[in-house]
VEXSE-286500 format. One record per residue (C-alpha): residue in one letter; x, y, z; chain. Coordinates in nm, 4 decimals. Last residue first. Layout:
<nodes>
NODE; r; xx; yy; zz; c
NODE; A; X; Y; Z; A .
...
</nodes>
This chain:
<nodes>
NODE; r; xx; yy; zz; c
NODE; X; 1.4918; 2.0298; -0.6840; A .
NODE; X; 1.2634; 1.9075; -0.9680; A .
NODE; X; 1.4403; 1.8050; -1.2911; A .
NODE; X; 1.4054; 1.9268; -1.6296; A .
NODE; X; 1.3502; 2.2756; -1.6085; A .
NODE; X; 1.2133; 2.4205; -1.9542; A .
NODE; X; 1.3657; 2.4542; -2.2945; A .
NODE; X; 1.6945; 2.5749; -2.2933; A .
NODE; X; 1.8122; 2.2993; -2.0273; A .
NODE; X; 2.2045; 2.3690; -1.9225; A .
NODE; X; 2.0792; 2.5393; -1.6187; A .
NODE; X; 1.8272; 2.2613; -1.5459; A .
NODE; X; 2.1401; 1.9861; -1.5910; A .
NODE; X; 2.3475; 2.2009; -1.3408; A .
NODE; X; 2.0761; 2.2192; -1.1203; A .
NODE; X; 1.9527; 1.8128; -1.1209; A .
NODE; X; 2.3427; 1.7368; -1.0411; A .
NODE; X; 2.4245; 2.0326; -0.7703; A .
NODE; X; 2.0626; 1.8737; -0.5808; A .
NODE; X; 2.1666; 1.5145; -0.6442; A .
NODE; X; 2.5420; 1.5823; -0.4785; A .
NODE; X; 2.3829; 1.7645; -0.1627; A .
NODE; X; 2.1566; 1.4367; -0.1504; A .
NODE; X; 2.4105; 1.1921; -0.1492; A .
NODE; X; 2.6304; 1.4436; 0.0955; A .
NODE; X; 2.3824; 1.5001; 0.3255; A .
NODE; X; 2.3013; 1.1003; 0.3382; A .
NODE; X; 2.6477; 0.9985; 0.3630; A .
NODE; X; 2.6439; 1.1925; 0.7024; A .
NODE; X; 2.3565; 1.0354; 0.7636; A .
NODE; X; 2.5354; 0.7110; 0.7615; A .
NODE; X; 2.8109; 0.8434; 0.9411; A .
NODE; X; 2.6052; 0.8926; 1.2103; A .
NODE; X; 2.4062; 0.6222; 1.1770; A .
NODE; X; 2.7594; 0.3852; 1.2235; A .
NODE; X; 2.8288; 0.6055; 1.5019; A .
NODE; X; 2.5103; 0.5378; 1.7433; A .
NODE; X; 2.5631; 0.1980; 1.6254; A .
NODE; X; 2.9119; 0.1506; 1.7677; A .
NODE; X; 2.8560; 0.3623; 2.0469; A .
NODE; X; 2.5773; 0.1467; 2.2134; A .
NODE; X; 2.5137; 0.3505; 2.5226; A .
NODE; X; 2.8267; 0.1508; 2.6527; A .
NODE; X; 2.6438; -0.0424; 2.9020; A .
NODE; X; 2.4324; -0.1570; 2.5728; A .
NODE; X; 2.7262; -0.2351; 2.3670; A .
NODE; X; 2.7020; -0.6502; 2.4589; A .
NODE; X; 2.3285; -0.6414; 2.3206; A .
NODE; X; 2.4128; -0.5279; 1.9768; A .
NODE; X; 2.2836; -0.2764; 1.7551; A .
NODE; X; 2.4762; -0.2470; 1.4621; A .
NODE; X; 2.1791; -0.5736; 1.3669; A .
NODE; X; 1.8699; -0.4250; 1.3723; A .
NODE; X; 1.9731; -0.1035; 1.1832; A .
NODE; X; 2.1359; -0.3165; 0.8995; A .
NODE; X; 1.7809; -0.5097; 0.9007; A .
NODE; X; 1.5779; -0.2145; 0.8893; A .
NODE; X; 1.7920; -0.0451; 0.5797; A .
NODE; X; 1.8396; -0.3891; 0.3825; A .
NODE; X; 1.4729; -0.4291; 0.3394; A .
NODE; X; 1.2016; -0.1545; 0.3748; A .
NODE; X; 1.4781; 0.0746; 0.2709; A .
NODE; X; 1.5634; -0.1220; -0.0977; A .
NODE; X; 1.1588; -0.2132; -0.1710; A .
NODE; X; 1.0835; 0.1510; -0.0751; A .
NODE; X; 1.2741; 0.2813; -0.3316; A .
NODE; X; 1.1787; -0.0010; -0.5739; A .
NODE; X; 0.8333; 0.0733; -0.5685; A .
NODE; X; 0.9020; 0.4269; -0.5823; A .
NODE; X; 1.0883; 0.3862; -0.9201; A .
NODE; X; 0.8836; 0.1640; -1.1172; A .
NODE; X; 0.5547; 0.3088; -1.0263; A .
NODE; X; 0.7822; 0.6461; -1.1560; A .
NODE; X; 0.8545; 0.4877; -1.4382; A .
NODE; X; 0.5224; 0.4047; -1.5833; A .
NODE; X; 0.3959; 0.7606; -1.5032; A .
NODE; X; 0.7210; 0.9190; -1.7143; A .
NODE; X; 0.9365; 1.1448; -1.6402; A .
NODE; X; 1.0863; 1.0255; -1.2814; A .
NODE; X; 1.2419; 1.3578; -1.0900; A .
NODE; X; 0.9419; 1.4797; -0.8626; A .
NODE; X; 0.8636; 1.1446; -0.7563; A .
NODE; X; 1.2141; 1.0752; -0.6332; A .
NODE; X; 1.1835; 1.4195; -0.4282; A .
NODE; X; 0.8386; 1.3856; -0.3133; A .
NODE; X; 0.9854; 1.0402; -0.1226; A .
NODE; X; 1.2850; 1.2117; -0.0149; A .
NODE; X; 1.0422; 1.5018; 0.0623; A .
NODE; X; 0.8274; 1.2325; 0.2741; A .
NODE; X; 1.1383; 1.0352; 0.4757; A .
NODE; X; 1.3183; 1.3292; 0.6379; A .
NODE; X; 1.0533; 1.4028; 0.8818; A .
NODE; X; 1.1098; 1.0386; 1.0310; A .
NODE; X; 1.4345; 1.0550; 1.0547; A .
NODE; X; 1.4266; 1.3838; 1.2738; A .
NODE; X; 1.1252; 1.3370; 1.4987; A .
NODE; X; 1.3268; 0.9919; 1.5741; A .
NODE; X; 1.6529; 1.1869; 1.6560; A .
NODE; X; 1.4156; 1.3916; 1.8861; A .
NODE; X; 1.2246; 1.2386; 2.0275; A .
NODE; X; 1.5741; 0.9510; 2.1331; A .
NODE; X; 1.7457; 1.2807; 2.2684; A .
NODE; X; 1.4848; 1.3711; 2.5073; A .
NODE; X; 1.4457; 0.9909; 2.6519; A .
NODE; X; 1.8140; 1.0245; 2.7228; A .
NODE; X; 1.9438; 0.5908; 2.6445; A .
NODE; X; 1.9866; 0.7758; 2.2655; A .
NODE; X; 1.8300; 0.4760; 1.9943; A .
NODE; X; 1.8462; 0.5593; 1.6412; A .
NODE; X; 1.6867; 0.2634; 1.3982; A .
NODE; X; 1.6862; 0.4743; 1.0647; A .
NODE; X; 1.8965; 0.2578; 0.8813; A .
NODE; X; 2.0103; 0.3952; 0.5492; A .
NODE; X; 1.8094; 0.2406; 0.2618; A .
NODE; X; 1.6204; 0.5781; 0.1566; A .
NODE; X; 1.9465; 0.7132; 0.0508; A .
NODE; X; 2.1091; 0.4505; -0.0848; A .
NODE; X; 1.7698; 0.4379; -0.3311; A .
NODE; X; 1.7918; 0.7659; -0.4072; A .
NODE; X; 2.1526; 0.7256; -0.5183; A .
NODE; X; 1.9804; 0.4538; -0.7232; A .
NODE; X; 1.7779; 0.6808; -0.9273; A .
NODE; X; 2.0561; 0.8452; -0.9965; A .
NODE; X; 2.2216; 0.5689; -1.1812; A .
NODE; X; 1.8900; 0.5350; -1.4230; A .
NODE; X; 1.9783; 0.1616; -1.5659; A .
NODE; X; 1.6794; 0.0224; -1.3871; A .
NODE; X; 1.4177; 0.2805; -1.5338; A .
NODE; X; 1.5473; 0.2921; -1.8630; A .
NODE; X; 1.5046; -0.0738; -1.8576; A .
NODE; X; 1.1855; -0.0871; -1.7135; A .
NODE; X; 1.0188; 0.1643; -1.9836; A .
NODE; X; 1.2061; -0.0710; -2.2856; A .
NODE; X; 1.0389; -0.3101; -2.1224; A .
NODE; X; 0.6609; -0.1585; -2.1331; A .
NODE; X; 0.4788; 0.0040; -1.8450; A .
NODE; X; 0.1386; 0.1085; -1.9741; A .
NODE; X; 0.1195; 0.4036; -2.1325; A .
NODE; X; -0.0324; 0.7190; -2.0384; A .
NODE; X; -0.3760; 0.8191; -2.0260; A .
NODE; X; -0.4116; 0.8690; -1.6054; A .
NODE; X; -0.1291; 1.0886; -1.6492; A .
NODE; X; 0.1604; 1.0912; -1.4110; A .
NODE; X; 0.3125; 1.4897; -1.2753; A .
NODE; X; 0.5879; 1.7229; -1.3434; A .
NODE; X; 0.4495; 1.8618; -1.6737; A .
NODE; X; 0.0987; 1.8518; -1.7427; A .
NODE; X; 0.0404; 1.8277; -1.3051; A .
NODE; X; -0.1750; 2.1659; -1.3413; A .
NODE; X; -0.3379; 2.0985; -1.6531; A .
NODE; X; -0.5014; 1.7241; -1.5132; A .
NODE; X; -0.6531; 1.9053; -1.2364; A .
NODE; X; -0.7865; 2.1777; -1.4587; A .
NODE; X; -0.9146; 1.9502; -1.7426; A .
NODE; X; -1.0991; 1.7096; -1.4789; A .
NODE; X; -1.2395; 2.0650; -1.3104; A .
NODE; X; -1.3992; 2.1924; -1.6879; A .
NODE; X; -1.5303; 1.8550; -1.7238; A .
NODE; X; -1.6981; 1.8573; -1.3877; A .
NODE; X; -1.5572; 1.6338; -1.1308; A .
NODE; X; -1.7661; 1.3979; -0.8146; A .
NODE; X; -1.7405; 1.1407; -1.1436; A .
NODE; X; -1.3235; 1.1170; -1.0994; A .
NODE; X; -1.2152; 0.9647; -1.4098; A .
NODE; X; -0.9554; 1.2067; -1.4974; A .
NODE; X; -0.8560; 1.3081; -1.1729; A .
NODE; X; -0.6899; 0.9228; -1.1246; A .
NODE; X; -0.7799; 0.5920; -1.0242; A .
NODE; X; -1.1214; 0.7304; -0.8769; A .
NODE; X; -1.1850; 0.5767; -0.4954; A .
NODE; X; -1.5540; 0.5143; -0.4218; A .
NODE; X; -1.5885; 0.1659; -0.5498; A .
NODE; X; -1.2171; 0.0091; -0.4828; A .
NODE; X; -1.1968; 0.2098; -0.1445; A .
NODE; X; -1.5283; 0.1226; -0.0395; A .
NODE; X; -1.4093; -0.2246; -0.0859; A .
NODE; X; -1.0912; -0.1870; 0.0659; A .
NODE; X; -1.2507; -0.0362; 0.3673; A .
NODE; X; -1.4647; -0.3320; 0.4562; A .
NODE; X; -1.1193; -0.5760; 0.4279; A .
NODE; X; -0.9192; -0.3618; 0.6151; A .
NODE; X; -1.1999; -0.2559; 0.9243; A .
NODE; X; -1.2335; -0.7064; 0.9211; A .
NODE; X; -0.8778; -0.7611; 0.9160; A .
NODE; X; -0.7772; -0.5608; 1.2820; A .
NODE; X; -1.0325; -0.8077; 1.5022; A .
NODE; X; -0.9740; -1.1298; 1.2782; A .
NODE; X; -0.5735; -1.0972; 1.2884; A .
NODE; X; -0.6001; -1.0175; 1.6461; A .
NODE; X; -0.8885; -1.2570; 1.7274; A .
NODE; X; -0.6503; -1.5055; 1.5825; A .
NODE; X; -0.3437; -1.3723; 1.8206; A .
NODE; X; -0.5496; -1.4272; 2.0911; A .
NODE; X; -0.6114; -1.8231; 2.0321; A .
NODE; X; -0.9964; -1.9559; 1.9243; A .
NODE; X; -1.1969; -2.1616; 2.0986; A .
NODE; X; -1.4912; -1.8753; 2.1169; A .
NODE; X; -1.3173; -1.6838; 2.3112; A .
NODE; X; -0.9622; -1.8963; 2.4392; A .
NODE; X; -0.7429; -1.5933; 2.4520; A .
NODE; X; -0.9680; -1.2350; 2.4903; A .
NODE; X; -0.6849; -1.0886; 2.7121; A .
NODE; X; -0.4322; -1.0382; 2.4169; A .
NODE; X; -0.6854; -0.8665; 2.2565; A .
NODE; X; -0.6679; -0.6191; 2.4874; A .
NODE; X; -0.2755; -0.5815; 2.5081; A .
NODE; X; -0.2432; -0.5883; 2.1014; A .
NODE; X; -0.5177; -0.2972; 2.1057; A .
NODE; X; -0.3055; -0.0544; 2.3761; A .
NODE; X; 0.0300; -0.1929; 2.1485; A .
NODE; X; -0.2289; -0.0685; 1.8355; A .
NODE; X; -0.2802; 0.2505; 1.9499; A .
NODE; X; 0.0809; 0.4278; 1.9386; A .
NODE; X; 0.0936; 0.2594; 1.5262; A .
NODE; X; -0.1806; 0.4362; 1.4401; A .
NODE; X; -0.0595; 0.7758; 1.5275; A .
NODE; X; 0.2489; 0.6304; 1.3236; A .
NODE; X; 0.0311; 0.5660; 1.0277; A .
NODE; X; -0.1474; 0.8689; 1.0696; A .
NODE; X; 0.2167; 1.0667; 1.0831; A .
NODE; X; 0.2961; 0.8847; 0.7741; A .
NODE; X; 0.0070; 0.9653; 0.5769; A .
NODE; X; 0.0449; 1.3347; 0.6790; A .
NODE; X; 0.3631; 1.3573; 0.5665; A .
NODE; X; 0.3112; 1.2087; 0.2284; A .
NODE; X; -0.0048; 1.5003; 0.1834; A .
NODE; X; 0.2817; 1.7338; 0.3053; A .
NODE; X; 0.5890; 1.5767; 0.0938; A .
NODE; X; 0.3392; 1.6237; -0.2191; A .
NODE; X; 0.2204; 1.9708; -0.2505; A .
NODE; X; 0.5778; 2.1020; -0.4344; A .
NODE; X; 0.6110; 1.8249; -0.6554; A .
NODE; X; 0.2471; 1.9035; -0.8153; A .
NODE; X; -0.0542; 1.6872; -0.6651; A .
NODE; X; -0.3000; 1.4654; -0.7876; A .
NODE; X; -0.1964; 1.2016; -1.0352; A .
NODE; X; 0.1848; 1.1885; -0.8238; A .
NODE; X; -0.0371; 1.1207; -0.5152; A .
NODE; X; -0.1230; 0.7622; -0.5993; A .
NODE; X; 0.3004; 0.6686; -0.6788; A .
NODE; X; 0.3373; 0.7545; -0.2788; A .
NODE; X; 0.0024; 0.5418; -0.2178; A .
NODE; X; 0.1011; 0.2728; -0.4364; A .
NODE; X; 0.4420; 0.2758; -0.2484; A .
NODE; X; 0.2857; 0.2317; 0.0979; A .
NODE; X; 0.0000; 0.0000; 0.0000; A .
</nodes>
């Protein structure tokens, strides 16, 4: 759901509008997440109902609000401006005129292989990638310090979203792209970050990890530093209009 969401917003919004409307997905998802420990612990007291195990009722109890809402979703939901019936004509053409340039059409193309290719052999698309698969487990044993390291990696993670988005060209390419974005920091990001942390470094305040982030965001500033000279230089050498979104 994650990345079709991310590649969702690319019909609606310019670059500019997107890192808020991504923002405020992710802070609902983490709202979400602070209730369901308080939902986990209830269920968890409703083992043997019905002859069933609590982590049943848990699948059952959290499935059913899925399930009802992905039909609405699939009925109510319009794939893109386009073929939304709640818009007049003259509202379809204006929503679809102001993403013309730096947003996915609803008419395009399907994704073909010469599409995929283009998309896999993009070498800055994979500096995005690095990016977004940096680990983003920080731990700080001051309460005050761990808000606010974790206020800070999570902010970072819609306009690096927006700004992949932003810079793919074509709507079959930028499924492509933020699919795989979020393939390389769901994966090897989270389990790096799992793993520099070690039990034995805990009386230490777990150095080791605490450094290994740091030079990983370190590698981050200068990833995206290098991105934002690259995309300038090539929109300053552009005659005809700004090619990539900074």
């Amino acid at each position: 759901m994650y990345p079709g969401l991310v590649f969702y917003l690319t019909f609606w919004y310019r670059p500019e509008e997107r890192s808020l409307r991504i923002g405020i997905f992710l802070a609902s998802a983490s709202l979400a997440g602070a209730f369901g420990g308080s939902i986990a612990y209830a269920v968890g007291h409703m083992n043997g109902v019905a002859g069933l195990v609590a982590w049943r009722w848990l699948f059952i109890l959290e499935g059913i609000p899925s399930c009802l809402l992905s039909i609405v979703i699939l009925l109510v939901l319009p794939d893109y401006p386009e073929s939304a019936s709640w818009l007049n004509a003259e509202e379809k053409t204006l929503a679809a005129d102001r993403i013309k340039s730096c947003g996915s059409k609803g008419g395009d193309k399907a994704m073909t292989w010469d599409d995929t290719k283009k998309t896999l052999m993009a070498w800055r698309l994979y500096a995005h990638y690095l990016v977004k698969s940096t680990p983003v487990t920080i731990e700080e044993h001051r309460y005050g310090m761990l808000v606010m390291s974790s206020a800070t990696v999570f902010a970072s993670t819609p306009p690096l979203l927006s700004f992949l988005a932003s810079n793919t060209h074509s709507t079959a390419s930028t499924g492509l792209a933020v699919a795989l974005n979020l393939t390389f920091g769901g994966g090897p990001g989270l389990l790096l970050g799992v793993w520099i942390y070690k039990p034995k470094d805990a009386k230490g305040g777990y150095k080791v990890g605490n450094w290994i982030n740091a030079a990983f965001m370190l590698g981050i500033l200068i990833i995206c530093s290098g991105l934002r000279w690259w995309y300038g230089r090539i929109n300053r050498s552009s005659a005809v209009r700004r090619k990539y979104v900074l």
